[in-house]
C-alpha atoms as an extended CHARMM CRD file, in Angstrom:
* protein
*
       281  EXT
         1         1  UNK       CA              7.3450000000        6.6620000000       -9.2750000000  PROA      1               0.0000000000
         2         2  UNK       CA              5.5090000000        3.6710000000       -8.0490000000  PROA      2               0.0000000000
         3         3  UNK       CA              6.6000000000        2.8210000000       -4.4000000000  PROA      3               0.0000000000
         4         4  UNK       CA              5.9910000000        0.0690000000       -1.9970000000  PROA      4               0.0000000000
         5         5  UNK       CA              5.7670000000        1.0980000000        1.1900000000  PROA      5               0.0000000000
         6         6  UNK       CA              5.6890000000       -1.9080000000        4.2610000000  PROA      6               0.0000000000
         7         7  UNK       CA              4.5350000000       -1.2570000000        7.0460000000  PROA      7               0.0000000000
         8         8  UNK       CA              1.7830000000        0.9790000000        5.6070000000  PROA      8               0.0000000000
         9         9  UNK       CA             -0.7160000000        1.1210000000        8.4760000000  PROA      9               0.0000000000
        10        10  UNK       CA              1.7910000000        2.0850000000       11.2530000000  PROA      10              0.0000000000
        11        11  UNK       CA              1.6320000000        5.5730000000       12.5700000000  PROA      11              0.0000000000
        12        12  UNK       CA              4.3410000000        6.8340000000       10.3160000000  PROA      12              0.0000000000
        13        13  UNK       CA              3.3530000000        4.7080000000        7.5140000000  PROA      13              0.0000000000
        14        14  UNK       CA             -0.0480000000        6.6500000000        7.6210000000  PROA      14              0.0000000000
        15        15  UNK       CA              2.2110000000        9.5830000000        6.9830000000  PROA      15              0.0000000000
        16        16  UNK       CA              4.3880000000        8.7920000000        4.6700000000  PROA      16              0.0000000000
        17        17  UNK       CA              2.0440000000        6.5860000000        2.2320000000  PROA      17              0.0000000000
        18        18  UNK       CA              0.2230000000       10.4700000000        2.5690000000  PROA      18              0.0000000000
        19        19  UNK       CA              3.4810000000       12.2210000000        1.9530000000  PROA      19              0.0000000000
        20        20  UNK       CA              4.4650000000       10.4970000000       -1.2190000000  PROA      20              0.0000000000
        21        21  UNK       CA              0.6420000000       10.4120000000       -2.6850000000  PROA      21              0.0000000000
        22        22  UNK       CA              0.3330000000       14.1040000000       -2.5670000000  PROA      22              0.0000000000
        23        23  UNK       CA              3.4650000000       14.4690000000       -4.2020000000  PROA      23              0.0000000000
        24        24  UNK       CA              1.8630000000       12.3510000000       -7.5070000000  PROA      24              0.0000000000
        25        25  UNK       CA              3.5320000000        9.1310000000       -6.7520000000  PROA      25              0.0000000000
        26        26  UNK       CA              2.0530000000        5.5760000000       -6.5920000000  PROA      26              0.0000000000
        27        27  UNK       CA              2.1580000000        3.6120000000       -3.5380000000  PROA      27              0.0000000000
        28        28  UNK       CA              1.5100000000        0.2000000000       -3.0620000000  PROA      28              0.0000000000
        29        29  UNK       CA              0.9410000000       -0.6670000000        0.3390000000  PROA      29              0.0000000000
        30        30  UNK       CA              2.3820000000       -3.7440000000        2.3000000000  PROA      30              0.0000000000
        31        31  UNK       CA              1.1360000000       -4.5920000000        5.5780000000  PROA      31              0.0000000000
        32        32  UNK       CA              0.0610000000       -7.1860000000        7.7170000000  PROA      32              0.0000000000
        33        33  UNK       CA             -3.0700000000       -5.9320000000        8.3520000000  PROA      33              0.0000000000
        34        34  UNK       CA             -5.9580000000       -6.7100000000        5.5020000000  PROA      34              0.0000000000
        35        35  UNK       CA             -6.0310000000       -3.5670000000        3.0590000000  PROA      35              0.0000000000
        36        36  UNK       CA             -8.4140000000       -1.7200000000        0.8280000000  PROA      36              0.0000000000
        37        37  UNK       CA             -8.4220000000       -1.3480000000       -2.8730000000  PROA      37              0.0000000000
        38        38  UNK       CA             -6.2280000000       -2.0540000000       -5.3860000000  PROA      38              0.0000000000
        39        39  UNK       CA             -2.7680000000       -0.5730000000       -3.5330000000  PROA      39              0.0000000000
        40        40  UNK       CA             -2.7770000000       -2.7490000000       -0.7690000000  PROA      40              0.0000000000
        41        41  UNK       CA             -1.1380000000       -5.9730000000       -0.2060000000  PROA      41              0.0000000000
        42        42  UNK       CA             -1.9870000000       -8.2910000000        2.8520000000  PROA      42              0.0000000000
        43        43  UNK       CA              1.4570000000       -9.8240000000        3.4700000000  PROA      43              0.0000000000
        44        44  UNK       CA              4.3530000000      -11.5900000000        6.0360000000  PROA      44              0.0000000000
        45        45  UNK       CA              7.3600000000       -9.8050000000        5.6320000000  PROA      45              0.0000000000
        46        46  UNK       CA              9.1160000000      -12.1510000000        7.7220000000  PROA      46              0.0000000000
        47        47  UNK       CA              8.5650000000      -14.7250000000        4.5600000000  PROA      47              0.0000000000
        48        48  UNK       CA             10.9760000000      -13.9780000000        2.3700000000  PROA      48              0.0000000000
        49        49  UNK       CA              8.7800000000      -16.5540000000       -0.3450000000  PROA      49              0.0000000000
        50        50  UNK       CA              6.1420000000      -13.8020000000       -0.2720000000  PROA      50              0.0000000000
        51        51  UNK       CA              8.2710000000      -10.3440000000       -0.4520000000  PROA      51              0.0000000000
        52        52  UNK       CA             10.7620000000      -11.7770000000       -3.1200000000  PROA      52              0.0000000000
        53        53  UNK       CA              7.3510000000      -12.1920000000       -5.3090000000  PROA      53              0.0000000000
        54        54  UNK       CA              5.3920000000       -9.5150000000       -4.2350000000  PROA      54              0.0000000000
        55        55  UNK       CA              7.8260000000       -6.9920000000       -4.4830000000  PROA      55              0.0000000000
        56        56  UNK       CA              8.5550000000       -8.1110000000       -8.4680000000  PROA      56              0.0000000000
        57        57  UNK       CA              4.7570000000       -8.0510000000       -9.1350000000  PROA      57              0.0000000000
        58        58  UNK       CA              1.0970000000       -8.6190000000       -7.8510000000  PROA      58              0.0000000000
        59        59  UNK       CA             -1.4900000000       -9.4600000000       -9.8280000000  PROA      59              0.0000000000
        60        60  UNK       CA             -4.3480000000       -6.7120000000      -10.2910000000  PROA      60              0.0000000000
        61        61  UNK       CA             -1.6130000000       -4.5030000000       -8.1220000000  PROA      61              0.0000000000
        62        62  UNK       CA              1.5490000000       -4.2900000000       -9.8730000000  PROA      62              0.0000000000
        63        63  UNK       CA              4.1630000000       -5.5280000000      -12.4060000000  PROA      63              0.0000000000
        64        64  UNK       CA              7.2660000000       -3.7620000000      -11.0610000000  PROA      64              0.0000000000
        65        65  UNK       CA              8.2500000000       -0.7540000000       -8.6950000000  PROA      65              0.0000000000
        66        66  UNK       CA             10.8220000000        2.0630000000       -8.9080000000  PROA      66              0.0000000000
        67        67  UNK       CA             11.5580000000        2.0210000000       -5.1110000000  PROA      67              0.0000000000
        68        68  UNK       CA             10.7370000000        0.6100000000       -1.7030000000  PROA      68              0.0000000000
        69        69  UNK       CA             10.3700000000        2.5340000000        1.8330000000  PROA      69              0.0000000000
        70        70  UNK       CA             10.2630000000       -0.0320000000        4.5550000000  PROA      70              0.0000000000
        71        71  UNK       CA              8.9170000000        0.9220000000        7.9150000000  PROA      71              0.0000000000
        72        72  UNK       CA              7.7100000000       -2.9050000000        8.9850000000  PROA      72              0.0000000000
        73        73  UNK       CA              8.6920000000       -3.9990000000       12.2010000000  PROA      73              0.0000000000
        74        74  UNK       CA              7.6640000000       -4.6070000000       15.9550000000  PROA      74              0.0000000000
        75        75  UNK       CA              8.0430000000       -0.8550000000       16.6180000000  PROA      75              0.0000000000
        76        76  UNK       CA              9.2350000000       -0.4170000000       20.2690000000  PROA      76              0.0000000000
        77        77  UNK       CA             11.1080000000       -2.9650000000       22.9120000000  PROA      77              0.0000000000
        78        78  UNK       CA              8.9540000000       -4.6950000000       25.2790000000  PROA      78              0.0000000000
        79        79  UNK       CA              5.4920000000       -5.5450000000       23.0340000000  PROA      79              0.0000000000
        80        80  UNK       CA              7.4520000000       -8.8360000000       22.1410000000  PROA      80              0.0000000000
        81        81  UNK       CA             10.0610000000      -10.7910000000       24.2590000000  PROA      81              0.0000000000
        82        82  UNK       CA             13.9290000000       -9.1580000000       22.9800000000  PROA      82              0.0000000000
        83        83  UNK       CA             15.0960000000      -12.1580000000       20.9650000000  PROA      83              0.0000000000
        84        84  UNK       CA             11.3510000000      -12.7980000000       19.0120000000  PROA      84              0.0000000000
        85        85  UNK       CA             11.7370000000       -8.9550000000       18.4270000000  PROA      85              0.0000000000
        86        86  UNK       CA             15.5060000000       -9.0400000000       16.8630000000  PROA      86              0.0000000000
        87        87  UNK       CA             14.7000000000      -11.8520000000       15.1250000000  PROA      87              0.0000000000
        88        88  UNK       CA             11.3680000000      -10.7030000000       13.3790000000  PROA      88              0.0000000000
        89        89  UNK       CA             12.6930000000       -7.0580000000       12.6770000000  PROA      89              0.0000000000
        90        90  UNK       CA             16.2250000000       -8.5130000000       10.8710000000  PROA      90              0.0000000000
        91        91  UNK       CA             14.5590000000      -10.9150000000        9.0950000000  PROA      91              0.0000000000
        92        92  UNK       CA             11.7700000000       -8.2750000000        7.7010000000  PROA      92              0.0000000000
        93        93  UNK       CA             14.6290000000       -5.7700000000        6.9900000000  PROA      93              0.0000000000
        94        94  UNK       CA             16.8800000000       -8.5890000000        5.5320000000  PROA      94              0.0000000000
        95        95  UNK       CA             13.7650000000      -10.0090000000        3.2240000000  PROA      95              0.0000000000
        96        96  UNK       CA             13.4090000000       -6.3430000000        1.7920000000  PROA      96              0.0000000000
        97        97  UNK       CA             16.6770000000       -5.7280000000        1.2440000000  PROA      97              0.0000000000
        98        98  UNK       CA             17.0980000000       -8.6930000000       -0.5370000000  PROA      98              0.0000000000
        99        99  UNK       CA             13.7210000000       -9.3300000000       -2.7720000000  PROA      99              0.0000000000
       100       100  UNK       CA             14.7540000000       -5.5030000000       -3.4240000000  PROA      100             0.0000000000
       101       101  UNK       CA             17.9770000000       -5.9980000000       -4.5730000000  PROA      101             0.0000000000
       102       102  UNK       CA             17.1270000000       -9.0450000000       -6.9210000000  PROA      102             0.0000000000
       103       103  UNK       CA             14.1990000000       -7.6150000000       -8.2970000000  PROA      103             0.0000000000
       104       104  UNK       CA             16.6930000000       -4.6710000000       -9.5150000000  PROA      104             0.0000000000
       105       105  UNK       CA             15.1180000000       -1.9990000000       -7.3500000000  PROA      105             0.0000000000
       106       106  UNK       CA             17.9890000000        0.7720000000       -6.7090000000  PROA      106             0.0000000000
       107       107  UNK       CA             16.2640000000        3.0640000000       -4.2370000000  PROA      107             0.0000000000
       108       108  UNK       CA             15.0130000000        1.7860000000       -0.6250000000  PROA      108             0.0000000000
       109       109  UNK       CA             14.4520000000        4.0680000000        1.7890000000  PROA      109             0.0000000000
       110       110  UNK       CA             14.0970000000        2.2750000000        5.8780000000  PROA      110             0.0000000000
       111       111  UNK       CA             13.1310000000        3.5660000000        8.9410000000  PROA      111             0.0000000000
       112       112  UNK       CA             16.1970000000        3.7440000000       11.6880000000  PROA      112             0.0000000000
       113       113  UNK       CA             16.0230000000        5.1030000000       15.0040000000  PROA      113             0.0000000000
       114       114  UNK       CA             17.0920000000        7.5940000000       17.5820000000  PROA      114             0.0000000000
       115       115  UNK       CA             17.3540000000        4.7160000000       19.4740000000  PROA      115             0.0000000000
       116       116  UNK       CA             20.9840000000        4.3530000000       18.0870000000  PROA      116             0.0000000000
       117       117  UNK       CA             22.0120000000        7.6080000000       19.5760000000  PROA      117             0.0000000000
       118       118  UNK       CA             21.9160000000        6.1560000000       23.4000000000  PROA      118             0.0000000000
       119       119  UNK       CA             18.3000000000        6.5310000000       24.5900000000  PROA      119             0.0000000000
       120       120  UNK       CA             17.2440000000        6.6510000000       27.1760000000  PROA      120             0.0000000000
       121       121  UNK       CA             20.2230000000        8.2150000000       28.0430000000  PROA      121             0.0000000000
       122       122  UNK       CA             20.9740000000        7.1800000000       31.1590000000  PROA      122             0.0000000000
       123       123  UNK       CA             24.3510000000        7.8610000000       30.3610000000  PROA      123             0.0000000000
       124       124  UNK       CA             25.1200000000       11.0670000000       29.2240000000  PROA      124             0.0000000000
       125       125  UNK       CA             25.7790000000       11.6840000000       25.4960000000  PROA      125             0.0000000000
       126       126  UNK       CA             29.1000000000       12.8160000000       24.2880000000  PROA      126             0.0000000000
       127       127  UNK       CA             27.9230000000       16.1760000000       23.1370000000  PROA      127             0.0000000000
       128       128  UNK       CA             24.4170000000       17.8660000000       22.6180000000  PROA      128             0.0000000000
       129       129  UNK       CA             23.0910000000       18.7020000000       20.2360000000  PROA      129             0.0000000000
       130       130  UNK       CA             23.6260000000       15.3680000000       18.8750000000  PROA      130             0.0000000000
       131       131  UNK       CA             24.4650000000       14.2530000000       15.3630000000  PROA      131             0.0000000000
       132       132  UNK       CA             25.1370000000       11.4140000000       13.0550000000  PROA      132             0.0000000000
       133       133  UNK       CA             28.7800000000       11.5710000000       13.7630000000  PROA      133             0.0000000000
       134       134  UNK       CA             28.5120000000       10.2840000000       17.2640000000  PROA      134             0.0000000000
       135       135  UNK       CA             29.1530000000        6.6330000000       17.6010000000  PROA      135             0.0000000000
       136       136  UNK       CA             25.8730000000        4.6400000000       17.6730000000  PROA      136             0.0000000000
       137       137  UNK       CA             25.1130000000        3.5400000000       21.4660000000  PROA      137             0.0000000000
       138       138  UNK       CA             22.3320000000        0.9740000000       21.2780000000  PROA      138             0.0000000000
       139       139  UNK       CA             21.1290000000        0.6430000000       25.0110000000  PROA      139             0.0000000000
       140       140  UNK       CA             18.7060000000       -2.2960000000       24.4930000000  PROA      140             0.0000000000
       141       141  UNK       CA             17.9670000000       -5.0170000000       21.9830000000  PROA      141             0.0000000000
       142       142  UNK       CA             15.4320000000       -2.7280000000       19.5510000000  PROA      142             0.0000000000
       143       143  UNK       CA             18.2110000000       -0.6870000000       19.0890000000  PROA      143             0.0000000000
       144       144  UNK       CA             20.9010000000       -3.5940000000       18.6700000000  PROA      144             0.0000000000
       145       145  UNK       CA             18.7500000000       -4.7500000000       15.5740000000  PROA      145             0.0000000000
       146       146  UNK       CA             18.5090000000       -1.1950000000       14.1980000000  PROA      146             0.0000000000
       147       147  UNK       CA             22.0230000000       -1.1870000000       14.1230000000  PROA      147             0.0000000000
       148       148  UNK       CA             22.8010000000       -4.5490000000       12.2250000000  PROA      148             0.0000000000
       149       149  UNK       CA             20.4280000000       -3.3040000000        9.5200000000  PROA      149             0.0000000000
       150       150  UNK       CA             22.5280000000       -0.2650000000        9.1870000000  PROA      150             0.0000000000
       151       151  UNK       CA             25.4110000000       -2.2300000000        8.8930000000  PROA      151             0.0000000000
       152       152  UNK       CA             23.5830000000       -4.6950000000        6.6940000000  PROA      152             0.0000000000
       153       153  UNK       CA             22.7830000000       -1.9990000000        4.3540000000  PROA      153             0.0000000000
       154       154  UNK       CA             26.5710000000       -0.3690000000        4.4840000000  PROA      154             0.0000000000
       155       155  UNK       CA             27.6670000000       -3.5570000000        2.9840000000  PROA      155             0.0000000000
       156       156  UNK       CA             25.3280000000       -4.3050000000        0.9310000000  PROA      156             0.0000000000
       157       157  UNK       CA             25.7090000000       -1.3360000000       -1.3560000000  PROA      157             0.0000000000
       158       158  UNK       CA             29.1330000000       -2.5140000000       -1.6750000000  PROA      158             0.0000000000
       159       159  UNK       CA             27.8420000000       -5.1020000000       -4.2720000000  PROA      159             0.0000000000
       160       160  UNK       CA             25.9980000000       -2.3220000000       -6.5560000000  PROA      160             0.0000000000
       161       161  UNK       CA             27.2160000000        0.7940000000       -7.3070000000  PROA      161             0.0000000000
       162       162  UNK       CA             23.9940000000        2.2480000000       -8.5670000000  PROA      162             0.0000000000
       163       163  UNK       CA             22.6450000000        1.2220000000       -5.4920000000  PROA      163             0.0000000000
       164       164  UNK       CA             21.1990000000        3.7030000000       -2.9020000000  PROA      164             0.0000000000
       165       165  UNK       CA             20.4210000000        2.5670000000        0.5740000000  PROA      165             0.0000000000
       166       166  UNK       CA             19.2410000000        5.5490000000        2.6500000000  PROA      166             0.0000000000
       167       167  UNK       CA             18.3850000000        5.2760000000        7.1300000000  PROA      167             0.0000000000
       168       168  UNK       CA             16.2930000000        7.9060000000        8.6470000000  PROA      168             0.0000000000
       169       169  UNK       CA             16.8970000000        7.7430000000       11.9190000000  PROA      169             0.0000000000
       170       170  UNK       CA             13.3570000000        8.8020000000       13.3260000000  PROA      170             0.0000000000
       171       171  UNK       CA             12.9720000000       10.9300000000       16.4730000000  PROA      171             0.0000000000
       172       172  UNK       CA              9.4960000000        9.5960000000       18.2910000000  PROA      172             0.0000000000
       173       173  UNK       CA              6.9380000000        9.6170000000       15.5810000000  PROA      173             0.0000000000
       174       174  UNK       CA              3.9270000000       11.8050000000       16.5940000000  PROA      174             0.0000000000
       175       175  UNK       CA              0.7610000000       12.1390000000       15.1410000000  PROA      175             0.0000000000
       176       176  UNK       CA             -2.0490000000       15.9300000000       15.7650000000  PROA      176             0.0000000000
       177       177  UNK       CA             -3.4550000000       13.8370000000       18.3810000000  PROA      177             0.0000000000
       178       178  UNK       CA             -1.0460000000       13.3160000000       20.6350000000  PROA      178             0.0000000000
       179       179  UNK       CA             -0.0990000000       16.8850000000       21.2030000000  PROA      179             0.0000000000
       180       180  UNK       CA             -2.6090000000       17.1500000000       23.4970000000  PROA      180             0.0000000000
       181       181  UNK       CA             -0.5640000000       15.5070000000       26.2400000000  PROA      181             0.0000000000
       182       182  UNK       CA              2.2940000000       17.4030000000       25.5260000000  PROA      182             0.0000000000
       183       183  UNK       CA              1.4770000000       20.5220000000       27.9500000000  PROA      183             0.0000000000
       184       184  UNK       CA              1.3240000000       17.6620000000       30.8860000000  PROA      184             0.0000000000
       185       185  UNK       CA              5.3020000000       17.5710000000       30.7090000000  PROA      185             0.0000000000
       186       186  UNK       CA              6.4460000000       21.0140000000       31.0980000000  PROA      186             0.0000000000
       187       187  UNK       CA              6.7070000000       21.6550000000       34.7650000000  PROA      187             0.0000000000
       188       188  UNK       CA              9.0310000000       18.3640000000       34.7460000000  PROA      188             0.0000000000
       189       189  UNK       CA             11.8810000000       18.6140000000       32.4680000000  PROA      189             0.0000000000
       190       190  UNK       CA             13.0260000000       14.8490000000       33.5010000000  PROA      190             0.0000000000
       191       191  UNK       CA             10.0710000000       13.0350000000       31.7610000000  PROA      191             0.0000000000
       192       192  UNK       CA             11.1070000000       13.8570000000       28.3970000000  PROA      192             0.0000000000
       193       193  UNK       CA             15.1630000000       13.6310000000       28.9330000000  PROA      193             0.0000000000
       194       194  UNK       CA             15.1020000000       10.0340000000       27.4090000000  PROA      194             0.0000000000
       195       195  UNK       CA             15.5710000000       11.3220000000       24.1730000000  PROA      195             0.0000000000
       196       196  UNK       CA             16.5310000000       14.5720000000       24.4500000000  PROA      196             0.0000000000
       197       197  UNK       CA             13.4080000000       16.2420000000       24.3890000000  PROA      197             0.0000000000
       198       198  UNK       CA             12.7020000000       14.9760000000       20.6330000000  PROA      198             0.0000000000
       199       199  UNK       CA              9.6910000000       13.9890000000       18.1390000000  PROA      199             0.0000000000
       200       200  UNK       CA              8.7580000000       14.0720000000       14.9680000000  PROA      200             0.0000000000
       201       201  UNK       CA              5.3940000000       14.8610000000       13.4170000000  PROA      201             0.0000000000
       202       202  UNK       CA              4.8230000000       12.2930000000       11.7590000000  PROA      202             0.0000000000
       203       203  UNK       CA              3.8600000000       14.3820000000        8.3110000000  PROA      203             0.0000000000
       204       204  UNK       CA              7.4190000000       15.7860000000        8.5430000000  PROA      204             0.0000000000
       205       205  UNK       CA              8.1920000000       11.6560000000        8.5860000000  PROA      205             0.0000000000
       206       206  UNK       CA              6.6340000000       11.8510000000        5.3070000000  PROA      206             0.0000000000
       207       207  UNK       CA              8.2020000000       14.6630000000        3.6920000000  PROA      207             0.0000000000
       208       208  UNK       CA             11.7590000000       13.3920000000        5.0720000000  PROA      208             0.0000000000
       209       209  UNK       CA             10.8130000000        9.9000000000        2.6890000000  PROA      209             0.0000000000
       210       210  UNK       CA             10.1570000000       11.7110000000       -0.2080000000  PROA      210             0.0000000000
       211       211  UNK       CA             13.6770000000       13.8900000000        0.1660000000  PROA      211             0.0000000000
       212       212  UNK       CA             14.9470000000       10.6810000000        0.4160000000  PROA      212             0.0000000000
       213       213  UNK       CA             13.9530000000        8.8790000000       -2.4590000000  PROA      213             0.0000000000
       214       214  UNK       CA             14.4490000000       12.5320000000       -4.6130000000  PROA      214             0.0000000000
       215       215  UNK       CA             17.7850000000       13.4660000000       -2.9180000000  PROA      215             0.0000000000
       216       216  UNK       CA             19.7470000000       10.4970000000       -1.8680000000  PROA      216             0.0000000000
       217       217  UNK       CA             22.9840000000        9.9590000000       -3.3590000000  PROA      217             0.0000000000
       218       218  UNK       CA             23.7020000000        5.8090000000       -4.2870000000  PROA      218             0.0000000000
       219       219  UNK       CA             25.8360000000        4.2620000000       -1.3800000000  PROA      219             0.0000000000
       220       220  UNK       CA             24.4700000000        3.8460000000        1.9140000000  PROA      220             0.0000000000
       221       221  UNK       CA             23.6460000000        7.1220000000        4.2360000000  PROA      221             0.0000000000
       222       222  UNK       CA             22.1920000000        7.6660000000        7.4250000000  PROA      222             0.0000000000
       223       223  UNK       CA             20.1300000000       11.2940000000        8.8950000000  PROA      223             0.0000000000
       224       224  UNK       CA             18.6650000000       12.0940000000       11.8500000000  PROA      224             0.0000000000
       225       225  UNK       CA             15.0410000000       12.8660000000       10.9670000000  PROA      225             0.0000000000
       226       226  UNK       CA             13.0240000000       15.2010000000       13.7280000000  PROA      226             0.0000000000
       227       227  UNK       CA             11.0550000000       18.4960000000       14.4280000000  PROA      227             0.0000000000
       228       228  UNK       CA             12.5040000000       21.3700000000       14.7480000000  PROA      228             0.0000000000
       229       229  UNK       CA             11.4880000000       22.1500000000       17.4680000000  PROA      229             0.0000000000
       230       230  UNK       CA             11.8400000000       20.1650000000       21.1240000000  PROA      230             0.0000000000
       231       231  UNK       CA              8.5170000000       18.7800000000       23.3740000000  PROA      231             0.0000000000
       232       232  UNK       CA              9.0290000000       21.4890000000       25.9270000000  PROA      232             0.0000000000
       233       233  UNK       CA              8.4160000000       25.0950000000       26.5700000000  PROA      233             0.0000000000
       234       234  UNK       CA             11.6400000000       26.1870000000       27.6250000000  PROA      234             0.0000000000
       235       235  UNK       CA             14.6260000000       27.2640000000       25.5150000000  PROA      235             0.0000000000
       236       236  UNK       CA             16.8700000000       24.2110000000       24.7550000000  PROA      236             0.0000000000
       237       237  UNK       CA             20.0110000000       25.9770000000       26.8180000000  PROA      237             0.0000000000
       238       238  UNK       CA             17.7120000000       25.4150000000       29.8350000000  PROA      238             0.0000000000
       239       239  UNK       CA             16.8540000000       21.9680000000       29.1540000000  PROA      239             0.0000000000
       240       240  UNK       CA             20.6870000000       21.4250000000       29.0520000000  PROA      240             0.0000000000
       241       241  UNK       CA             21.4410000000       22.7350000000       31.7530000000  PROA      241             0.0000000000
       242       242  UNK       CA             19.0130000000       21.2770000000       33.7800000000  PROA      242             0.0000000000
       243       243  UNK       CA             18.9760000000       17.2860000000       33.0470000000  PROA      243             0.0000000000
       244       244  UNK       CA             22.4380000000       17.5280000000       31.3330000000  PROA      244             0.0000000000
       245       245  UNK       CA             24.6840000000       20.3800000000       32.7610000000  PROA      245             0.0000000000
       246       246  UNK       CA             28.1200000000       18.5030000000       32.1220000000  PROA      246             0.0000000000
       247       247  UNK       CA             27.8080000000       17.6380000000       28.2870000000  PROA      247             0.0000000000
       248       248  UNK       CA             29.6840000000       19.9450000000       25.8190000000  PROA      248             0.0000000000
       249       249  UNK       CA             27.5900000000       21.9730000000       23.6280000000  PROA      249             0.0000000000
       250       250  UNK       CA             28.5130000000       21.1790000000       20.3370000000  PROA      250             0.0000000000
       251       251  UNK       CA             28.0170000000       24.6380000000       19.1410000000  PROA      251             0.0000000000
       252       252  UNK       CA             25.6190000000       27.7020000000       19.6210000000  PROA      252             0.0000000000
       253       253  UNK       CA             22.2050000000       26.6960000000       20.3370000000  PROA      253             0.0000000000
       254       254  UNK       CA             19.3760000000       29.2870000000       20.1100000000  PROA      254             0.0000000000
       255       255  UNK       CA             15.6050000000       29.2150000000       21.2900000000  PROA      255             0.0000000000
       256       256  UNK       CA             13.9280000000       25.8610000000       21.3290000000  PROA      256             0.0000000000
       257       257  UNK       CA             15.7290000000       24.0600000000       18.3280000000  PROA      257             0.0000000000
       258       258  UNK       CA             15.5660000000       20.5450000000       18.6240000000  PROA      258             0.0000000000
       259       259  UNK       CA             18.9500000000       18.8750000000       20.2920000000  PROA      259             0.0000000000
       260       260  UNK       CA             19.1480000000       16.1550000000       17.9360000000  PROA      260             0.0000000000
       261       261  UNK       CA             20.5360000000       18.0470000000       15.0570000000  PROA      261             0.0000000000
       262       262  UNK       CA             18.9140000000       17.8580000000       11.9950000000  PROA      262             0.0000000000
       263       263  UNK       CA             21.2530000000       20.0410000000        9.8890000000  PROA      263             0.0000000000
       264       264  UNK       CA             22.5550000000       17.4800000000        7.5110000000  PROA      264             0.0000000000
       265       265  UNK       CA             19.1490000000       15.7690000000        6.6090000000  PROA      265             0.0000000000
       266       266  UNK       CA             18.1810000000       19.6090000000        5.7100000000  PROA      266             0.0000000000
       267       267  UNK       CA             21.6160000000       20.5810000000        3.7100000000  PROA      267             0.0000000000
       268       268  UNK       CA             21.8610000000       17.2480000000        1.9770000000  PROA      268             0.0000000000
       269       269  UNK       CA             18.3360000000       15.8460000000        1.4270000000  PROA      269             0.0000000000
       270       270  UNK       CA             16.5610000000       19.4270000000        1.6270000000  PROA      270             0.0000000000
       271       271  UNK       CA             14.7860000000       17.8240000000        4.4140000000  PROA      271             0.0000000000
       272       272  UNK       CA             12.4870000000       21.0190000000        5.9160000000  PROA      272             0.0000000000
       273       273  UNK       CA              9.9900000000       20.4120000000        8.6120000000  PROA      273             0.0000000000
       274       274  UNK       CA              6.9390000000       21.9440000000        8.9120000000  PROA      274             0.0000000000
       275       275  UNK       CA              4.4460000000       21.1220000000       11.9100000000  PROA      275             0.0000000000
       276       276  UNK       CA              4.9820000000       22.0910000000       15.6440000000  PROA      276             0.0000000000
       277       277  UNK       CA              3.1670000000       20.8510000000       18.1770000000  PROA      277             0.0000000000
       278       278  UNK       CA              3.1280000000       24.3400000000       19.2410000000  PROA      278             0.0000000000
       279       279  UNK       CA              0.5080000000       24.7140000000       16.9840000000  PROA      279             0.0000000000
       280       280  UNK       CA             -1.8500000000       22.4930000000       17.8630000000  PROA      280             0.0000000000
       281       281  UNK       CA             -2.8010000000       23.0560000000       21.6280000000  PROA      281             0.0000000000
């Protein structure tokens, strides 16, 4: 396939653009930042002028793609004031969507977030681990706008049957060399609570895209997209019980599997992560 992907510099994006290249596909990458040869395209996604006619073609770059992953947006609350940071991540996710849509593109693939599940949890979740079932819970105004483009993309598949929306709801996106801090957290099992002890590495990011894009089914469809593993050292039981003894296991829980549960991006996308930090330091 040839795939735009926005967003391409981004710490994920670096992953995924890898992901889907090693797999034999094209990407074209969109990004604000200037880019290098001829699969990179300098561009505003908040104008909707420019990704209406760069997604249906760019001179010397392309004439016409068979899917778009967007991952474009102010990527955490507080680097912009809230309503600037609503306002520029709808109207990048809305411009996709869109320019997408018209240009008769039936497979986009965007980047959700945890953030939807309650973090930073200072309320207890309704049951660990936690899956897509539980009623989104956005705590702060990131996560308010990652919810209206979830419900943005429920409806718009309405309008398309072919059409196939998919939301990967990334854990905290981690790349080799940030693993290095992660043996500073384990005598403190409170520093990492915010989102239940999750990540993601961020070539496991990549690999959950690609399942995506292969796997999806056409409608609209959200998964929960992290490690396997948690951040800590300690079995997952422990972490439970010791930053959130009240809330009901949702079933068995063994060793140090991650507590945001990633079993239905793995039985219905074939979603299979591969990197630990474990392995690393």
């Amino acid at each position: 396939m040839q795939i735009i992907v926005t967003g391409s510099s981004g710490k994920l994006g670096v992953g995924v653009v890898a992901a889907l290249r090693e797999a034999g596909h094209r990407v074209i990458e969109f990004d604000a930042r200037v880019g290098r040869g001829l699969d990179a395209v300098q561009i505003d996604i908040t104008d909707f002028g420019q990704v209406s006619e760069a997604i249906a073609g760019v001179d010397e770059r392309h004439n016409g793609v068979d899917a778009v992953v967007h991952l474009a947006a102010v990527p955490a609350p507080g680097l912009v004031p809230d309503t600037a940071l609503i306002t520029q991540n709808l109207a990048m996710t809305i411009n996709v969507f869109q320019a997408a849509r018209r240009a008769g593109i039936k497979r986009i693939v965007h980047a959700s977030s945890e953030t939807l599940l309650g973090i930073p949890m200072a309320i207890d979740p309704p049951y660990a681990p936690l899956d897509e079932a539980a009623e989104t819970r956005p705590e702060f105004m990131y996560a308010v706008g990652k919810h209206l483009e979830e419900e943005l993309a429920k409806k718009l598949v309405r309008f398309d049957p072919e059409l196939r929306i998919t939301g990967l709801r990334f854990s905290n996106v981690m790349a080799e060399e940030d693993y290095a801090e992660f043996p500073s957290w384990q005598n403190d099992t409170s520093v990492r609570r915010w989102n239940l002890f999750g990540y993601i590495d961020r070539r496991d990011g990549g690999q959950a895209v690609l399942r995506a894009l292969e796997n999806a089914a056409p409608g609209y469809d959200t998964f929960i997209i992290a490690a396997a593993d948690t951040v800590m050292e300690r079995p997952s039981v422990e972490l439970l019980d010791a930053e959130f003894p009240t809330v009901p296991r949702s079933r068995d829980i063994v060793g140090r599997e991650t507590l945001l549960d990633i079993t239905r991006a793995r039985d219905v996308l074939g979603y299979a992560p591969q990197h630990s930090w474990r392995d690393y330091v």
